[in-house]
Structure formats: structure tokens, C-alpha cells
RONUBA-180355 format. One record per residue (C-alpha): residue number from 0; residue in three letters; x, y, z. Coordinates in steps of 0.02 Angstrom, whole numbers. Example, Ala and Ser with C-alpha at 12.3 -4.5 7.8 and 13.67 -1.06 7.14 Angstrom:
   i  aa      u      v      w
   0 ALA    615   -225    390
   1 SER    684    -53    357
//
This chain:
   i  aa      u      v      w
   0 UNK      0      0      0
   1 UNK     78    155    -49
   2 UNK    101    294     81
   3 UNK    125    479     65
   4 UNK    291    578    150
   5 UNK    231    749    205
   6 UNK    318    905    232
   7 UNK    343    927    418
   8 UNK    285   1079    502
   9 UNK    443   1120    615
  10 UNK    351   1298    741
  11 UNK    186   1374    772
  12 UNK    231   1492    647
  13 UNK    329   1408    481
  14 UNK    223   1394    327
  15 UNK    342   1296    217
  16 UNK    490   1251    179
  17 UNK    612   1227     35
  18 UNK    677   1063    -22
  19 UNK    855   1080     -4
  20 UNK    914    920    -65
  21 UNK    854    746   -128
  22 UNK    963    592    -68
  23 UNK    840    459   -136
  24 UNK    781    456   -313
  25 UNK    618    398   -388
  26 UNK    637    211   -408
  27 UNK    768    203   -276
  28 UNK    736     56   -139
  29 UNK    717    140     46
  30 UNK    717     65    226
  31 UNK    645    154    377
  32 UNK    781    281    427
  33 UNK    862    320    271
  34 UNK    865    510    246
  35 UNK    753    551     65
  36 UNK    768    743     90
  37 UNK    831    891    177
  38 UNK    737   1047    190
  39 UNK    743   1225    235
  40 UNK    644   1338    362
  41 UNK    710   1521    361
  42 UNK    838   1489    466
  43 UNK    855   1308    489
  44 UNK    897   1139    419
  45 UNK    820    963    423
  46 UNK    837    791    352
  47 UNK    672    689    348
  48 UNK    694    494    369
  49 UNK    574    362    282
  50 UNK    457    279    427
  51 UNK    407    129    310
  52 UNK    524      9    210
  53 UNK    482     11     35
  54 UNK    518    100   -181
  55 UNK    526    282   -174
  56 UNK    358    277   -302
  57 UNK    361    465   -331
  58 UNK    421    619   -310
  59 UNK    300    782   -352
  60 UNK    436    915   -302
  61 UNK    612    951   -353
  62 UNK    746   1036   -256
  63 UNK    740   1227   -236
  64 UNK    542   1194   -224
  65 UNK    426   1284    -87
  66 UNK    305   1193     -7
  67 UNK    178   1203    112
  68 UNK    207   1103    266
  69 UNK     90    953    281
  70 UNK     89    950     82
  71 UNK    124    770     14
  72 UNK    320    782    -42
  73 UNK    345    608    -93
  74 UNK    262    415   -108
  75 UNK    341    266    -40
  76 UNK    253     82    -80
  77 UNK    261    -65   -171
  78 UNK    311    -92   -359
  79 UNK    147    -73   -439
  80 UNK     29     31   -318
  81 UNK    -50    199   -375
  82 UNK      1    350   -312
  83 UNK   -104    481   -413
  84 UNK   -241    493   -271
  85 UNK    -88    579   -169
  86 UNK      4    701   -315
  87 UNK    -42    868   -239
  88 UNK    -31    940   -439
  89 UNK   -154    806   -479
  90 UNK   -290    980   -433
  91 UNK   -205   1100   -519
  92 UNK   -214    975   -668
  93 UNK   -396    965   -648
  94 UNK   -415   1182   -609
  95 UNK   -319   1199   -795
  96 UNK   -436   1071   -870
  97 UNK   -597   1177   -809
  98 UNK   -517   1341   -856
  99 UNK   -475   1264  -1040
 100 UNK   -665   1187  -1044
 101 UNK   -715   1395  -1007
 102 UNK   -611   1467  -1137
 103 UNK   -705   1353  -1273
 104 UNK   -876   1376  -1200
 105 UNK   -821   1574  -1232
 106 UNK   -744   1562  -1392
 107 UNK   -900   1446  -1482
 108 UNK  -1017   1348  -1470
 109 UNK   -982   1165  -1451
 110 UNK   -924   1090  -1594
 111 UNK   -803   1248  -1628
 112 UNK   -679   1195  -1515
 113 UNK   -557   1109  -1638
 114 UNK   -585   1246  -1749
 115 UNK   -524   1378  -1612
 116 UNK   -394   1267  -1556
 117 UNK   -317   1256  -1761
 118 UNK   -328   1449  -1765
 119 UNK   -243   1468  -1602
 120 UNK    -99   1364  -1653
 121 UNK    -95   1470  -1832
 122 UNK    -59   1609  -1731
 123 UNK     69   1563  -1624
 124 UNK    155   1485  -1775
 125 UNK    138   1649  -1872
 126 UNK    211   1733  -1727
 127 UNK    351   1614  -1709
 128 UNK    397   1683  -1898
 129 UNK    388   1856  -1864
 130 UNK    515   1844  -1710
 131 UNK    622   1716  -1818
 132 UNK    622   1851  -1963
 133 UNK    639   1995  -1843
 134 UNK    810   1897  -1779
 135 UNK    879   1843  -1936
 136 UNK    870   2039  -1997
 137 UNK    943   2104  -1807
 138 UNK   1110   1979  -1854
 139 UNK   1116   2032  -2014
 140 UNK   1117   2221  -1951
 141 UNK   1230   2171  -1829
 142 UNK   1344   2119  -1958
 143 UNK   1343   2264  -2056
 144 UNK   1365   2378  -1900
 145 UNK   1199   2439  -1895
 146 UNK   1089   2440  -1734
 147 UNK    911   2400  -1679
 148 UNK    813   2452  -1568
 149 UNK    870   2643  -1558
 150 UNK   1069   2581  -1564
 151 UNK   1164   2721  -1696
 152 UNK   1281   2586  -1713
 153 UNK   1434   2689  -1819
 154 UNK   1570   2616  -1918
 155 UNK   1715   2696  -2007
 156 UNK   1750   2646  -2168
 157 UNK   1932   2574  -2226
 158 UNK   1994   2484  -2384
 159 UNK   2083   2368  -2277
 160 UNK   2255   2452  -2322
 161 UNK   2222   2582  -2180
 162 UNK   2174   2713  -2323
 163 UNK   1989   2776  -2351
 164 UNK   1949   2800  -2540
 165 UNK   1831   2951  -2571
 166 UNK   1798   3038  -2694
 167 UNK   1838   3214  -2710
 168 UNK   1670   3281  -2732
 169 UNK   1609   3175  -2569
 170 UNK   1763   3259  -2476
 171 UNK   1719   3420  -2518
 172 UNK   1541   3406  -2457
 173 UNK   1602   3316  -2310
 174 UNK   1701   3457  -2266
 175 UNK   1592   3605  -2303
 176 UNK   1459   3487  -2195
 177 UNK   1572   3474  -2051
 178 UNK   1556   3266  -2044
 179 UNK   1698   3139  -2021
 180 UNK   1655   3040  -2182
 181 UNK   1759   2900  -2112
 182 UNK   1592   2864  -2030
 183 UNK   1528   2854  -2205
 184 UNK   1458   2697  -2272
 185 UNK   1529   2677  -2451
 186 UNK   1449   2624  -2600
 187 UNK   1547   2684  -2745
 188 UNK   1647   2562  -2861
 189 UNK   1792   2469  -2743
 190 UNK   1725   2528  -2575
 191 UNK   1754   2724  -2620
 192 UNK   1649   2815  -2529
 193 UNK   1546   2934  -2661
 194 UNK   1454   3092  -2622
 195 UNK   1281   3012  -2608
 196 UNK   1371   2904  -2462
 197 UNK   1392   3070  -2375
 198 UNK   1231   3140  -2387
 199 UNK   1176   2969  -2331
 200 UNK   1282   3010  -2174
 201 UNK   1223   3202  -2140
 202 UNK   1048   3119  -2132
 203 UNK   1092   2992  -2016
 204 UNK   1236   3083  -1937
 205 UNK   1355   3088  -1834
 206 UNK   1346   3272  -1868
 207 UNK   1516   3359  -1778
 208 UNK   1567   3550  -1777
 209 UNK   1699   3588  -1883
 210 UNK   1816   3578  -1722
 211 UNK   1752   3455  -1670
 212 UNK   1777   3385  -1841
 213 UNK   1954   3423  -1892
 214 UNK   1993   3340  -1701
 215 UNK   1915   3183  -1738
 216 UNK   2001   3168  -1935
 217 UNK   2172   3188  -1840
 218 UNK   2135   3064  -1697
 219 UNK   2089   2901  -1677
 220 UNK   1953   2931  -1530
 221 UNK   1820   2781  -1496
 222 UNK   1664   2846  -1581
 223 UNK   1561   2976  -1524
 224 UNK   1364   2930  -1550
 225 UNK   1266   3074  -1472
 226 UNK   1304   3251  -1463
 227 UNK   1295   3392  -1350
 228 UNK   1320   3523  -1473
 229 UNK   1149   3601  -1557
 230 UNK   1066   3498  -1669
 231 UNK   1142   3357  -1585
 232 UNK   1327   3392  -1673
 233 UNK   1478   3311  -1583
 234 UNK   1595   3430  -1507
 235 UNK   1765   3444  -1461
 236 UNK   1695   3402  -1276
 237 UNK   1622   3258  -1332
 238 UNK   1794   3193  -1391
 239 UNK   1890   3242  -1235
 240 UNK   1764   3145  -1155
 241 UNK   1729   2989  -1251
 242 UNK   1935   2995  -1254
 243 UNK   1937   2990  -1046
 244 UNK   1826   2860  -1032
 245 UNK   1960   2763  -1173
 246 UNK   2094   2796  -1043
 247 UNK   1994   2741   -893
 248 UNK   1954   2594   -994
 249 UNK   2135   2559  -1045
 250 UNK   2191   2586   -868
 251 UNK   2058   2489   -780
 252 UNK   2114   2325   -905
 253 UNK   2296   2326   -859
 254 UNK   2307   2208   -730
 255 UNK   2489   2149   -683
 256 UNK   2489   1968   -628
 257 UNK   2313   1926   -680
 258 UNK   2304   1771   -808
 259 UNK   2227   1791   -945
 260 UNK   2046   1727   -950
 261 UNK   2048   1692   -766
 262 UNK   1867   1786   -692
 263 UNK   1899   1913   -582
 264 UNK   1712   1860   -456
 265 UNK   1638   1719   -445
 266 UNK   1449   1744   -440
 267 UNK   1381   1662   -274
 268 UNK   1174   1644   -265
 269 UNK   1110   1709    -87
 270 UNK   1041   1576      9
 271 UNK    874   1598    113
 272 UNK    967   1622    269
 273 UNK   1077   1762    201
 274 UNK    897   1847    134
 275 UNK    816   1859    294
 276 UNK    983   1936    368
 277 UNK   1007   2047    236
 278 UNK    784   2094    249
 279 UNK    800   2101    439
 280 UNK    975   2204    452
 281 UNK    905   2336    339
 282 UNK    718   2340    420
 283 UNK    813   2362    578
 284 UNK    916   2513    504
 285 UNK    778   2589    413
 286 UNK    673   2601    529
 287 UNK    710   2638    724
 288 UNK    819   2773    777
 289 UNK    978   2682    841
 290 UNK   1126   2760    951
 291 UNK   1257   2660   1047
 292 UNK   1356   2698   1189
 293 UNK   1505   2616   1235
 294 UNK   1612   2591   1428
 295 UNK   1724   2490   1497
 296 UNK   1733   2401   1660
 297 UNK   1861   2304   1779
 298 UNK   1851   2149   1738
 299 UNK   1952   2069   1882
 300 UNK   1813   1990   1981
 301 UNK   1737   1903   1839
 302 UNK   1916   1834   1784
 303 UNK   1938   1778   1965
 304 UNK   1757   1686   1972
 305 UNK   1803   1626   1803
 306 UNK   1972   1548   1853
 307 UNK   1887   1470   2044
 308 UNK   1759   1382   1932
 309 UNK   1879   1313   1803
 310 UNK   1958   1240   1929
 311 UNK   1828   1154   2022
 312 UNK   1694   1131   1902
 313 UNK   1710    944   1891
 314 UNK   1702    956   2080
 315 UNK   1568   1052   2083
 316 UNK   1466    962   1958
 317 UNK   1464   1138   1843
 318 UNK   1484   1185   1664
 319 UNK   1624   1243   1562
 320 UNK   1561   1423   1616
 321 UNK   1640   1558   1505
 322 UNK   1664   1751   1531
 323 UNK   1487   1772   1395
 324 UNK   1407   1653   1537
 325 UNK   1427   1774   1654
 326 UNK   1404   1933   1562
 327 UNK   1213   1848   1510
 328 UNK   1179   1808   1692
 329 UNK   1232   1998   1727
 330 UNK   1111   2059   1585
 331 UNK    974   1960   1642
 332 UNK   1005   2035   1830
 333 UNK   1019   2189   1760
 334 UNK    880   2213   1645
 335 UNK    736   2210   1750
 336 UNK    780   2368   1817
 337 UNK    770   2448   1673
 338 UNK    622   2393   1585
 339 UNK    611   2538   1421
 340 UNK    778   2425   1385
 341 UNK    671   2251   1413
 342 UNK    553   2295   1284
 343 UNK    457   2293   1116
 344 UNK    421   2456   1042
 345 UNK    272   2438    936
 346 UNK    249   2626    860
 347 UNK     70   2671    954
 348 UNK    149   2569   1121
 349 UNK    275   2482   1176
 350 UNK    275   2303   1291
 351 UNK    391   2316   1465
 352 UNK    426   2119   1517
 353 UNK    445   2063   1671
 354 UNK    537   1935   1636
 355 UNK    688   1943   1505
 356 UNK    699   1830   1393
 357 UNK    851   1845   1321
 358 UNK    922   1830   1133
 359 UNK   1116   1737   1100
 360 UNK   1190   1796    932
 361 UNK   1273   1641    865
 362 UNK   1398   1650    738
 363 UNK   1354   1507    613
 364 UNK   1431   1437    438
 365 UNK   1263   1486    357
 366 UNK   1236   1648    458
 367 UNK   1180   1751    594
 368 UNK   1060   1671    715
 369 UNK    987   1706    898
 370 UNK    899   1581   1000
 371 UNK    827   1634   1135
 372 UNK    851   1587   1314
 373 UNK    683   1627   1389
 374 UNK    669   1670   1584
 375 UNK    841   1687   1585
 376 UNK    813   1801   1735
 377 UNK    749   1645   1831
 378 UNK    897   1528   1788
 379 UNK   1067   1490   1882
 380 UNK   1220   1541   1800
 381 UNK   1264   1340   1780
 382 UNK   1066   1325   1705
 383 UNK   1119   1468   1580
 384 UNK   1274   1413   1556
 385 UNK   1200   1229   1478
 386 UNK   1059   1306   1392
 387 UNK   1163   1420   1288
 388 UNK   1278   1284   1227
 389 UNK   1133   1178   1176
 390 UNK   1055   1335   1090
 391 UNK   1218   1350   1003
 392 UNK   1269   1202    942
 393 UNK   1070   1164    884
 394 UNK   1112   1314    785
 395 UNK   1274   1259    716
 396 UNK   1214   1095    667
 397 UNK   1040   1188    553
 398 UNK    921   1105    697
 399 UNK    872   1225    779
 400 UNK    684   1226    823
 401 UNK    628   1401    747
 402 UNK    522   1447    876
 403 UNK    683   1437    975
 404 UNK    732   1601    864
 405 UNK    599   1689    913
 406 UNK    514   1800   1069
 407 UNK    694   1887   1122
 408 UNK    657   2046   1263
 409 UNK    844   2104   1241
 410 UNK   1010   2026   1147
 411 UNK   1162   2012   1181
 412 UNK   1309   1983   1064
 413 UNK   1486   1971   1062
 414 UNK   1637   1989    968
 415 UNK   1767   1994   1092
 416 UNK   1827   1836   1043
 417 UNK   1884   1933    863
 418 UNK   1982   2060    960
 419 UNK   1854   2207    921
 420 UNK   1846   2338   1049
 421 UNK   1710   2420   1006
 422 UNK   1562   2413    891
 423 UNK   1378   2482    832
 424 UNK   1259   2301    859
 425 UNK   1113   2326    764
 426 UNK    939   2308    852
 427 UNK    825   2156    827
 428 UNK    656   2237    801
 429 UNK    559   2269    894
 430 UNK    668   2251   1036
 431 UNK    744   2422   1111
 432 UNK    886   2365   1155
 433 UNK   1063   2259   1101
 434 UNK   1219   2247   1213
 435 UNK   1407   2199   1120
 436 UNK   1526   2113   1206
 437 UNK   1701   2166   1166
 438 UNK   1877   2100   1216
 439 UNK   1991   2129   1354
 440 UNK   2132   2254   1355
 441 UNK   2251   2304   1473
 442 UNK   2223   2492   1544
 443 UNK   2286   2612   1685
 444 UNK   2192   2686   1833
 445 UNK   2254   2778   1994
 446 UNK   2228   2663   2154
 447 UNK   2271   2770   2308
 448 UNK   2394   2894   2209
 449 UNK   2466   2730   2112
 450 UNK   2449   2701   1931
 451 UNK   2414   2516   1897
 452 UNK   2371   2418   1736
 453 UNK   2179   2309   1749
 454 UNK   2078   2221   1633
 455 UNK   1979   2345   1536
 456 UNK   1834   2235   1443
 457 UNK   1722   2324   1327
 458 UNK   1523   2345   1317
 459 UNK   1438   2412   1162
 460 UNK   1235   2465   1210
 461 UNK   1138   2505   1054
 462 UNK    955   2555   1094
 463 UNK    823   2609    990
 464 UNK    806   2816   1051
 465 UNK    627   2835   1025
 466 UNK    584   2718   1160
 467 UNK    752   2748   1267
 468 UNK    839   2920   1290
 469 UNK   1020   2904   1320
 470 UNK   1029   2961   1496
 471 UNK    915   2799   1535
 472 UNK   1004   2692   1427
 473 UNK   1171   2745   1501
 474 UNK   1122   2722   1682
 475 UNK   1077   2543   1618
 476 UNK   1255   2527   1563
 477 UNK   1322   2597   1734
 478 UNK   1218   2486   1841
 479 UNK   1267   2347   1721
 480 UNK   1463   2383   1736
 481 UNK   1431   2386   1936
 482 UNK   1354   2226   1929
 483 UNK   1511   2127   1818
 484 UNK   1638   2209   1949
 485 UNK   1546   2159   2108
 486 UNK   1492   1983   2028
 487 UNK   1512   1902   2175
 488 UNK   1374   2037   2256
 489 UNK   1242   1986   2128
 490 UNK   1260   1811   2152
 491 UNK   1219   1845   2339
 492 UNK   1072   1929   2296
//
């Protein structure tokens, strides 16, 4: 008995997904567990197993295909067993069959429809001439140097021994016109060019001024095929600048070291995850009113706490807690006393949590992403410690559950790691605030009328200004800083 393969719904909130890649073929022999596809949400990755040994009977969509979640994707049965009552096309064959069956009833009455049918297929034949014919004469003018389609399309006329014949009378009048008649198509006997040639020519132009002229007979300038001069004539401007753009050119193509033939991009097609970065990075930019502020704090304590629970996390039963651990638990301490900066600004109101739940940038191979650690202001450091690591690594391996990606109060991300000291994070709508985490350096304060060097570690707060003014926003920051060097104070709370 044959039996459809759906496309999972992975969220509340996913609609479909996009086949990413086929690893069974139609025909192929499957066994429950084999992986037939992998497939795409917006940010994630999934491979869908077979439940049922059996022949792959069918496939109705191809890689790069959208499609609904819960649509049938695939058949899997025995050699033999019909699988039409599942093709999900199988009704948009039958909605083109009843829209077909309309257009007749319009065109005739019945009986007429064969008739219709032969003149319909006249027509597109005729109209397959006309383009054919409508090629065949745009290569031909190609050939001859004329364009289509509005192209001017100049040539300049040579006997092949790098001398122009013309005939005296066709010089003259090429002079007194004030034309370059090496633009001139010829059409006297052995490729002279004759006087009816120029005439042609002061018609179709190029038309230059006589300096303009007497310039262009003495160089060999790319041609010039519109004017700024009245009437359209070519000027000596024209030349200079048609002549720049040859230079440019010429410079632009010398390229010392470059082989010959060898492209100089290579053309690289976005994937979905890089088009809801690039959607959401420019929503974000485009439409709140960002400004970031940037301190410093001591970061002795928290190296201190750091290096105790290295050392006796096995002990202790604790994770590999890292300096972001414990600027996350600080945040989530933090925030709730400052609520404009635990928020959603939603243009007529905005939404002040309670509770933060708090968004991880992750750096992955196929992008950005931030999970979210909900209640993190309920959770141990060791609990968010653990649940950030999962988050992480769910998100490194394309598994991530996209709800998981979703519902953030505040986020928090860090390039400290990549030696930055500073930077602008960019806001996750509609969230009011972002913090950056930045490395460590080594600075110099005055303790008791001695100057000694500390760890100087970096925070970056972006917030969105027309839901936070920076006064707010920076007492945030200084309450935040107080926090990280008295760590050992806000666990005790």
C-alpha cells in the first residue's frame, strides 16, 4: 500500500519550507531511517527519514521547491501501487482542465472547439515567424554595424590598407558639412565612398562641428554617437570625453599578474538564510532610531570567578562556564531594572517584560542566528550556562527549532573573541535594546595615588532612542558595569 511523505511543520509559525536536497531518487529502494530529503525553514535545516520500508514511487517536487508544510512531498510503496490519489498537482491538473473547458464555451459553441484550437496554433506559428524574421534581420544588421532598437551603431569605413577611398566631390561636401566621412558607409565602385554616401551620413549623422571635426580626422578617438552640441553635433567636448573614458578603460584593463581569462568574481546565489539577514539588518536600520554607547569596566572579579570555577567545576558538578556566561547572567540581573531597555516598541505602544527573555547571537557557517534563552532572569548561571551551549550548537548543526529564534526581550552579542573593541550592534526589532561584548585590554587607573594596569573589557549598548533616551540607557550601562565588577554581590542577591 503506498504511503504519502509529508512536509513537516517544524514551529507554530513556519508555513513551508524549501527542499534543499534529494538523497533518494524515484525508483530508488528505501528502509525506515534512510534520509530522502533535507529541507529548509528560514533559518534552519532538516533531514526527513522514511518511517516505512519500501520503492521511493514518486516524487511531485524538485529541489529549490517551496512547499507548504503538511503537503504530500513524496510516495513510498510497493512496485505497482497507484500513487495519483496523493500528487498534490493532480488539482491544479484538474483547475487547468476547467479553465481550458471555459475558454471554449467562450470562444464557440460546441463543436467549434477544434476549430479555435487550429486557429490558435496558426497564430502562435505565425508569430514564431515574425520573431524568427525579426532575428535573422537584427544579425544581419549586426553584421553590417547597424543597430536596432534605437542603437546608432557607427562604423568607419577602410579599404583594408588603412586608407579611405573618397571621392573628391564627397570630400568636399564632407568638409563644407562638417562630418567625419570616415563614418561614411561607401557604395561607390571598390568601396570608395561617393558623395551620395555622404549625404547618406548628414541624414543619419554623426553630425560634428567643424572643431570638433578636424579633431576627430586627426585622432583616432572611440566613436562619439550622441552630441551635445545644437542639433545634436559632436563637439570637441564630446571627444575629450569619449577619449577619458578610453583611458579609464585602458587603465582599468591593465592588470599585472592577472592570467589571462581567469574571472575576476565568482557569482555566489544568496541563500534563504543570508535573505532574511540581509531583509531584517536593513528593516532594523531603516526604521528605528539607533545610538550606541560604549564603557568599559574592571574585569578582575569576573576573571577571578572565572578561574575558581575552572578549577573546580568537575568538583562542583558545573559547566564549562565562560566570561559570555557570566556577562548573560549579569544582563538578565540587570535588565529588569530597566524595563524601556526590556522591551518591544510597537509605534502606538511599547511592551515592558517582566521577565527577560534573552536573545544569543550565534555565529554560524550559514549565518547570523539568535535563539533565545527565555526566563533567563529565573535561571542559575550553571542553568544558563548549559542552555546556551545547547542553543548554540542546535544552531550550528541547522536544527534548531525556529520557535527557539523567536520572542527575544533584549540581545546580547559578542565579538570579543575577534579582538574588536568596540562596535555599533544593530537592534532586533522590535526590541529596544542590544548589548556587544568586546575584548579585554590592558588599561591604567590611579589606586590610592598609584597608577596600575587592569583588565579593561568592553560593552557596546545600542538602543532604539525613540523608546530609550540616552541618559536611561546609560544608567543601564552603569548599573550593568557595577554589577560585572561586584559579581560576586549579585550572586548573593
Amino acid at each position: 500500500m503506498a504511503i504519502p511523505v509529508i512536509m513537516p511543520k517544524q514551529g507554530q509559525t513556519v508555513e513551508s519550507c524549501i527542499i534543499a536536497k534529494w538523497h533518494k531518487k524515484k525508483g530508488d529502494q528505501v528502509k525506515a531511517g534512510d534520509i530522502l530529503f533535507t529541507y529548509e525553514t528560514d533559518k534552519a535545516t532538516f533531514d526527513e527519514e522514511a518511517k516505512e520500508d519500501g520503492i521511493l514511487l514518486e516524487i511531485f517536487f524538485e529541489e529549490g521547491d517551496d512547499v507548504p508544510v503538511l503537503t504530500n512531498v513524496c510516495v513510498i510503496g510497493r512496485e505497482g501501487d497507484d500513487v495519483s490519489e496523493f500528487d498534490p498537482r493532480t488539482q491544479i491538473g484538474r483547475e487547468d482542465k476547467v479553465t481550458k473547458t471555459t475558454v471554449a464555451d467562450k470562444v464557440g459553441v460546441e463543436g467549434e472547439g477544434e476549430a479555435y484550437a487550429a486557429n490558435v496554433a496558426a497564430n502562435v506559428a505565425a508569430d514564431a515567424a515574425i520573431e524568427a524574421a525579426a532575428d535573422t534581420a537584427a544579425d544581419a544588421a549586426k553584421q553590417q554595424g547597424i543597430g536596432t532598437g534605437g542603437e546608432t551603431g557607427f562604423i568607419r569605413s577602410d579599404t583594408g590598407d588603412g586608407k579611405i577611398g573618397i571621392s573628391p566631390r564627397a570630400r568636399n561636401l564632407a568638409e563644407k558639412a562638417g562630418i567625419d566621412y570616415r563614418y561614411a558607409k561607401p557604395t561607390g565602385p571598390h568601396g570608395r565612398i561617393i558623395e551620395r554616401d555622404i549625404i547618406s551620413l548628414m541624414e543619419k549623422g554623426p553630425v560634428f562641428t567643424f572643431a570638433a571635426k578636424d579633431e576627430s580626422l586627426k585622432s583616432e578617438t572611440k566613436i562619439v554617437e550622441e552630441g551635445s552640441g545644437i542639433g545634436g553635433r559632436i563637439t570637441t567636448g564630446d571627444l575629450g570625453r569619449v577619449q577619458s573614458e578610453s583611458q579609464v578603460a585602458a587603465h582599468a584593463s591593465y592588470s599585472p599578474g592577472v592570467v589571462p581569462g581567469e574571472a575576476e568574481f565568482t557569482e555566489v546565489k544568496l541563500t534563504n538564510i543570508r535573505k532574511v539577514i540581509a531583509k531584517a539588518m536593513h528593516h532594523s536600520l531603516s526604521s528605528t532610531a539607533q545610538l550606541t554607547l560604549n564603557t568599559t569596566f574592571d574585569a578582575t572579579e569576573i576573571l577571578e570567578y572565572r578561574k575558581k570555577l575552572k578549577e573546580n567545576k568537575e568538583k562542583l558538578g558545573l559547566r564549562n562556564i565562560t566570561i559570555n556566561d557570566i556577562v548573560l547572567f549579569a544582563v538578565s540581573r540587570t535588565l529588569p531594572g530597566h524595563k524601556p531597555l526590556n522591551a518591544h516598541f510597537l509605534d502606538d505602544r511599547m511592551l515592558l517584560f517582566n521577565v527577560v527573555h534573552l536573545g544569543v547571537a550565534v555565529d554560524t557557517e550559514r549565518g547570523l542566528m539568535v535563539p533565545t534563552i527565555f526566563y533567563a532572569n529565573h535561571k542559575s548561571l550553571n542553568e544558563i550556562s548549559a542552555e546556551v551551549k545547547e542553543l548554540a550548537e542546535e544552531c550550528q548543526k541547522g536544527t534548531i527549532n525556529p520557535d527557539l529564534l523567536k520572542g527575544g526581550t533584549f540581545t546580547v552579542t559578542n565579538l570579543g573573541m575577534l579582538d574588536i573593541e568596540s562596535f555599533t550592534p544593530v537592534l532586533n526589532p522590535p526590541q529596544t535594546g542590544i548589548l556587544g561584548v568586546n575584548n579585554i585590554v590592558q588599561r591604567v587607573k590611579e589606586v590610592n595615588g598609584q597608577y596600575v594596569y587592569y583588565p579593561a573589557m568592553g560593552l557596546s549598548l545600542t538602543f532604539d532612542h525613540r523608546a530609550v533616551d540616552g541618559a536611561p540607557a546609560a544608567r543601564f550601562l552603569k548599573d550593568l558595569k557595577t554589577n560585572l565588577e561586584n559579581f560576586s554581590i549579585l550572586l548573593a542577591k
